[in-house]
C-alpha positions as CSV (number, residue, x, y, z in Angstrom):
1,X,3.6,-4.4,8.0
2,X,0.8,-2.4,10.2
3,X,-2.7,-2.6,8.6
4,X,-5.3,-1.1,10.0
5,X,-9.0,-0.1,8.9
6,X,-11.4,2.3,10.9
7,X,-14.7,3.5,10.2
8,X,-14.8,7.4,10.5
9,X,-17.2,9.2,12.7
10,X,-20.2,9.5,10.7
11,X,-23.7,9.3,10.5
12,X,-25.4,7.5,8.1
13,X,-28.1,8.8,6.1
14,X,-31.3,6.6,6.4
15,X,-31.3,4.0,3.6
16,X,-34.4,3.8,1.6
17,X,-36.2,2.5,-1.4
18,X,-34.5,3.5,-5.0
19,X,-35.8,3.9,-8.2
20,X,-33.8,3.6,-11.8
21,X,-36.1,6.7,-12.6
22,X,-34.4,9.2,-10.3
23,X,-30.8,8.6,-12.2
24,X,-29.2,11.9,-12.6
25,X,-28.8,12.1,-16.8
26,X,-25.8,14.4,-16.7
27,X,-23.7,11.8,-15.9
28,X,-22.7,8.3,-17.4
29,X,-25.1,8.0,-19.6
30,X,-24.1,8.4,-22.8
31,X,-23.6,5.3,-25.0
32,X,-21.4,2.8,-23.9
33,X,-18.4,2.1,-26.0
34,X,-16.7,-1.3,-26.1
35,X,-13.7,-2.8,-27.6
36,X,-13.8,-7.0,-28.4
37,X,-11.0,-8.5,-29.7
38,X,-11.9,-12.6,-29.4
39,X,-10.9,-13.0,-25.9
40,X,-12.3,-14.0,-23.4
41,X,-11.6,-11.2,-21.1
42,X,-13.2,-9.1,-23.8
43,X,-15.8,-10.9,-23.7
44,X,-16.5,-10.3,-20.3
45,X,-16.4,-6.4,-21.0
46,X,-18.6,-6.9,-23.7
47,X,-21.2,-8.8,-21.3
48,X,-20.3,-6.0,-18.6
49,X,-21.0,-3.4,-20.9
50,X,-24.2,-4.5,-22.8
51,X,-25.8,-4.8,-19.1
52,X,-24.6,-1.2,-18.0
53,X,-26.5,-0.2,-21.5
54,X,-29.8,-1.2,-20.4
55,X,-29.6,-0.2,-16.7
56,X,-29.1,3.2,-17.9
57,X,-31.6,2.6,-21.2
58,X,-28.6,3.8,-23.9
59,X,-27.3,1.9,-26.5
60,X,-24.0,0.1,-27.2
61,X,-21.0,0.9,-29.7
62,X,-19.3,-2.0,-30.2
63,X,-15.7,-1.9,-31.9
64,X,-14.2,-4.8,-33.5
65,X,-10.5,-4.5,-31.9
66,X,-8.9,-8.1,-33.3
67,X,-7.4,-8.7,-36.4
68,X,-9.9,-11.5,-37.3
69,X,-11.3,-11.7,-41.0
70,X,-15.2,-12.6,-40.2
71,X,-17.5,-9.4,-39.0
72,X,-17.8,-8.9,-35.2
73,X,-21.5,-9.1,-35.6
74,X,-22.1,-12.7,-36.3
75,X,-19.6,-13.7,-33.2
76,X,-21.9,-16.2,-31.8
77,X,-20.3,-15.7,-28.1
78,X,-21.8,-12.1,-28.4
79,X,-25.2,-12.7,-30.1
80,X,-25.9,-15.0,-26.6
81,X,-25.5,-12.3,-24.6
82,X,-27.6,-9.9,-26.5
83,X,-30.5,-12.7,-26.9
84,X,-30.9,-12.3,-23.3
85,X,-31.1,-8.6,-23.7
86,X,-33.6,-8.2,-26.2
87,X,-34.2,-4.6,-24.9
88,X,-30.5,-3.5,-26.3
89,X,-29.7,-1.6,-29.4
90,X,-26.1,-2.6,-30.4
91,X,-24.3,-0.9,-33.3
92,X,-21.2,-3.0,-34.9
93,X,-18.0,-0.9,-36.0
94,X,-14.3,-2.0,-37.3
95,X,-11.9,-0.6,-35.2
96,X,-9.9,0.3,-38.1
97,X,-6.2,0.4,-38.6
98,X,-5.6,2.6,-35.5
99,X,-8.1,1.2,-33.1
100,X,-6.6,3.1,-29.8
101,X,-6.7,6.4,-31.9
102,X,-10.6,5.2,-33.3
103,X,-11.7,4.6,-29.8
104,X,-10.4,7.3,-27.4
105,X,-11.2,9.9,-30.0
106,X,-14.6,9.0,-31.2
107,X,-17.1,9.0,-28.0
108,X,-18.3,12.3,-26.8
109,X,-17.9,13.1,-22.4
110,X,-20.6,11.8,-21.6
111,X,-20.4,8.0,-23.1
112,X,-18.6,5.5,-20.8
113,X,-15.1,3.4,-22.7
114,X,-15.6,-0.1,-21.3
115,X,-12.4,-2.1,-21.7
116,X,-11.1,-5.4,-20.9
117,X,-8.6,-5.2,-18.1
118,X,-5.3,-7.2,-18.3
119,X,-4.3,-6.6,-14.5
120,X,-0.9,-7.7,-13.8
121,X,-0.5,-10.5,-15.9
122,X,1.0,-10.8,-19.6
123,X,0.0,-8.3,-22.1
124,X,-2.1,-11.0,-24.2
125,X,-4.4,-10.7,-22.1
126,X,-7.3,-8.6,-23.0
127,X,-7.0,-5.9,-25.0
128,X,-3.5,-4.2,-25.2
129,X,-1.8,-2.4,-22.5
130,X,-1.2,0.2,-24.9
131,X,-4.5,0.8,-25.7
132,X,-5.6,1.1,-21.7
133,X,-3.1,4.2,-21.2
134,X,-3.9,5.7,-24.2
135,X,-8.1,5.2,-23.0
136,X,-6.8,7.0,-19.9
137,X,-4.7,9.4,-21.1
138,X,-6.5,10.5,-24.1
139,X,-9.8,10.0,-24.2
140,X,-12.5,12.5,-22.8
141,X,-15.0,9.8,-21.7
142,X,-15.2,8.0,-18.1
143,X,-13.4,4.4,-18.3
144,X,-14.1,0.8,-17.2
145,X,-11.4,-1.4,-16.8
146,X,-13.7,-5.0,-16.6
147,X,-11.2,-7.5,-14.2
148,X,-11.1,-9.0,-11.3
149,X,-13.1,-11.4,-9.3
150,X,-16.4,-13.6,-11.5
151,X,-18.2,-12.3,-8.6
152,X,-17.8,-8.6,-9.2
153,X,-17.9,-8.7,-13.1
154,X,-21.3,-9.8,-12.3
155,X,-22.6,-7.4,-10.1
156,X,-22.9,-10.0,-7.1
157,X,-21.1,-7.9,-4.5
158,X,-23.9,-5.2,-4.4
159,X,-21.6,-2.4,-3.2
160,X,-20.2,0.4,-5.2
161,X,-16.6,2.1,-3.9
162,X,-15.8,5.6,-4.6
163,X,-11.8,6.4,-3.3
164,X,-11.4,10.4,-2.2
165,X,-9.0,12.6,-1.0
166,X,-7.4,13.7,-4.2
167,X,-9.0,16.6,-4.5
168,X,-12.3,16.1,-7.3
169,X,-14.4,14.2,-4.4
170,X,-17.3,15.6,-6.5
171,X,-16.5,13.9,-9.9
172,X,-16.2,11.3,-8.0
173,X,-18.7,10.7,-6.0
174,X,-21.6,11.8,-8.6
175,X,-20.5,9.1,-10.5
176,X,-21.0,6.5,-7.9
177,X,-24.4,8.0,-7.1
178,X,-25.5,7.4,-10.3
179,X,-23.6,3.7,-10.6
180,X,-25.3,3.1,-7.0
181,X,-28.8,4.3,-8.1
182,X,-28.6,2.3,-12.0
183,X,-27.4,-0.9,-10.1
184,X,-29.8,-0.9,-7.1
185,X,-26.3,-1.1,-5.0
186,X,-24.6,0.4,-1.6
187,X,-22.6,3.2,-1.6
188,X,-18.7,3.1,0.5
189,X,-16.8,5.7,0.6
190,X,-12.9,5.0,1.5
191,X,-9.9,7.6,1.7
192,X,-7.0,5.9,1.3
193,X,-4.5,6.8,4.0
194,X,-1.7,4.8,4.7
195,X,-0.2,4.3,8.4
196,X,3.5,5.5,8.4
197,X,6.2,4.3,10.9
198,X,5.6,6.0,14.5
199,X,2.0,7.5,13.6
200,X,-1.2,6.5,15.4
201,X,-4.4,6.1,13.7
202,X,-6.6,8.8,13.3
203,X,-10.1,9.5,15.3
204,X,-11.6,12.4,12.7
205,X,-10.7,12.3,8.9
206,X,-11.7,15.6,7.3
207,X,-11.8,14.5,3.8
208,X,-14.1,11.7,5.0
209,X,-16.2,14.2,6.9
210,X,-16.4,16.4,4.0
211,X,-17.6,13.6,1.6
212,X,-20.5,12.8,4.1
213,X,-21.2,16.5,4.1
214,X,-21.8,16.3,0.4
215,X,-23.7,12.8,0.1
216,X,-26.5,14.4,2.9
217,X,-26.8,17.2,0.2
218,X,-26.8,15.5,-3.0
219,X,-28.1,12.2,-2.8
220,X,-30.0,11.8,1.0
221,X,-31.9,8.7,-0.6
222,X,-28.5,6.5,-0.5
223,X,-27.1,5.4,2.7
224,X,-22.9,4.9,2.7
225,X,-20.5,3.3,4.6
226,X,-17.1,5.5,5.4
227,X,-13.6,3.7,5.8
228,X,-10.5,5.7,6.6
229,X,-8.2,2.8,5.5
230,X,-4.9,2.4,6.7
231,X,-3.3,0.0,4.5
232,X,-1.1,0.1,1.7
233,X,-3.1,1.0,-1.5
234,X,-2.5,-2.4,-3.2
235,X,-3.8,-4.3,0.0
236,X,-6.7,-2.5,0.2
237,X,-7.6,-2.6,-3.8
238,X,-6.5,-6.5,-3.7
239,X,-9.3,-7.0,-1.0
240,X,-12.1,-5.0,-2.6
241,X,-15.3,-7.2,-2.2
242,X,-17.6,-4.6,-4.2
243,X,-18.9,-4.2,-8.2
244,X,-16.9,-1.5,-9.1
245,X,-14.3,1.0,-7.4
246,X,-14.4,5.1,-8.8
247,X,-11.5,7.1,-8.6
248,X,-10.4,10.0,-10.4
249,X,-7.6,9.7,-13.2
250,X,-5.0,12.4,-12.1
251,X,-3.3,15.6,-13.7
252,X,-1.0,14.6,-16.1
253,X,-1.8,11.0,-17.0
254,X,-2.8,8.1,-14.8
255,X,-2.1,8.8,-11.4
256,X,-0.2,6.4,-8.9
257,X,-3.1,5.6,-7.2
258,X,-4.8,5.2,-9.8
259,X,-1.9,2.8,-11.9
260,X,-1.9,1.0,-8.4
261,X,-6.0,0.4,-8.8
262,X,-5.9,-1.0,-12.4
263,X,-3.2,-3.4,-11.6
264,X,-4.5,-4.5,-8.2
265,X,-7.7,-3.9,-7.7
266,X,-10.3,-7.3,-7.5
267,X,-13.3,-5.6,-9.2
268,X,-13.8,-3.2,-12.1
269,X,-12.5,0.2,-12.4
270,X,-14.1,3.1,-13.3
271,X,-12.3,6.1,-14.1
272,X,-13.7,9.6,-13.8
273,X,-12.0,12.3,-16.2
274,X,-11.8,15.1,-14.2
C-alpha cells in the first residue's frame, strides 16, 4: 500500500513565548464534565480531566457512571489525584438511572464531556460504547475521548493536531489554539488526503494553504507545522505522536473520519460540535 507524507508549502509564523493569560474564553472553557465508573481507563479521564480544569482555571463535574454502592467522592484513587491539585474545585454527582441521557444533556456549549475511550477493544472497557455515540451525537458540548498511548494521556508529546478539510477548519482550529495556548504545546495542522491508484502527490494543497492563511490572522503568536498526509486515515491516526488530535464531528452523527479517529487514533480525541 503507497504511503506517503509531505509537508505543504508554507511559511511558518515565528514561534514565540506564550502565556496561559492570552487564552481566548469563548472557547473550551466551561467546566469540565467527567464520567468514572471504577475503571481504570476512567480513571485516566478523570486524571486527564482534573488537569485540563486547572489549565484553564474552571472547575470539574464529576459523575458517578458505575453501579457501585459507596459515594464517588470518597474513591481513594480519585482523592490522590486531586491532593496534588489542591487548586481544583470538584463537584460529585450520581449519574442517575439514565447516566448517557444525565450527561449529554446537562452541560451547557461551552463545557468540555471528557470520557474514557474504549478504542477497538471489548466494550468493558471504559465507559460504554453506547454512552460515547450518544456523547457525540447528542450532546452540545466539545468531547474528549481519553485513550491511547501513557505518553499522550500525559501531555508528554507536546504537540496538539487539528485534522481539516471538511469544511468547519474554523471550529476546528480555534479549538486547538486555545488547547495549544492552555498546554504550552505546538500546533500541526494535517489534511488528510489519501493517495489513490495512478495519482501523484500533490505540490500545493489549498485547504492547507487556507488554514495557514487563517492561523497568520488569528493566532500569529503560535508557530504550526502543515502535513498533507497521504495515507490511509487509520495509518495516520495509529501513528499520531501528539497530546490530543481535533476534528470536527460531522452532519448527521459521527463522521467516518471521525469513527475512524476514536477507534484508531494513539492519543486523545477531541471533538468539536460544529
Amino acid at each position: 500500500m503507497a504511503k506517503s507524507t509531505i509537508k505543504a508549502p508554507v511559511t511558518q509564523v515565528p514561534r514565540r513565548k506564550r502565556s496561559v493569560a492570552k487564552v481566548d474564553a469563548s472557547r473550551l472553557r466551561g467546566s469540565v464534565v467527567v464520567g468514572v465508573d471504577g475503571s481504570s481507563a476512567g480513571y485516566h479521564a478523570f486524571e486527564w480531566a482534573a488537569r485540563h480544569a486547572v489549565a484553564t482555571c474552571t472547575d470539574l463535574q464529576v459523575y458517578d457512571m458505575s453501579a457501585r454502592s459507596g459515594p464517588l467522592a470518597g474513591d481513594e484513587t480519585l482523592h490522590r489525584v486531586l491532593r496534588r491539585l489542591p487548586t481544583l474545585t470538584a463537584h460529585f454527582r450520581l449519574g442517575g438511572t439514565n447516566p448517557v441521557r444525565t450527561m449529554t444533556t446537562s452541560g451547557a456549549e461551552q463545557d468540555i464531556l471528557v470520557l474514557a475511550g474504549s478504542g477497538h477493544t471489548s466494550d468493558s472497557a471504559g465507559l460504554k460504547r453506547r454512552l460515547i455515540q450518544a456523547a457525540i451525537t447528542r450532546t452540545r458540548s466539545a468531547t474528549v475521548l481519553v485513550q491511547g498511548r501513557p505518553e499522550a494521556i500525559r501531555g508528554e508529546y507536546g504537540w496538539v493536531t487539528a485534522v481539516v478539510g471538511r469544511g468547519h477548519e474554523v471550529a476546528v482550529l480555534d479549538s486547538a489554539i486555545t488547547l495549544c495556548r492552555v498546554r504550552g504545546a505546538q500546533l500541526r495542522v494535517v489534511h488528510l488526503r489519501p493517495l489513490l491508484p495512478g495519482q501523484g502527490n500533490l505540490v500545493n494543497d489549498s485547504v492547507v494553504s487556507s488554514a495557514a492563511a487563517y492561523l497568520r490572522d488569528a493566532a500569529p503568536d503560535l508557530s504550526a507545522d502543515f502535513i498533507l498526509d497521504r495515507r490511509q486515515p487509520h495509518e495516520s491516526f495509529a501513528a499520531l505522536h501528539s497530546d490530543l488530535v481535533v476534528l470536527e464531528r460531522g452532519h448527521q452523527g459521527a463522521a467516518l473520519i471521525t469513527r475512524t479517529a476514536l477507534y484508531h487514533a494513539a492519543c486523545p480525541v477531541l471533538i468539536v460540535q460544529c
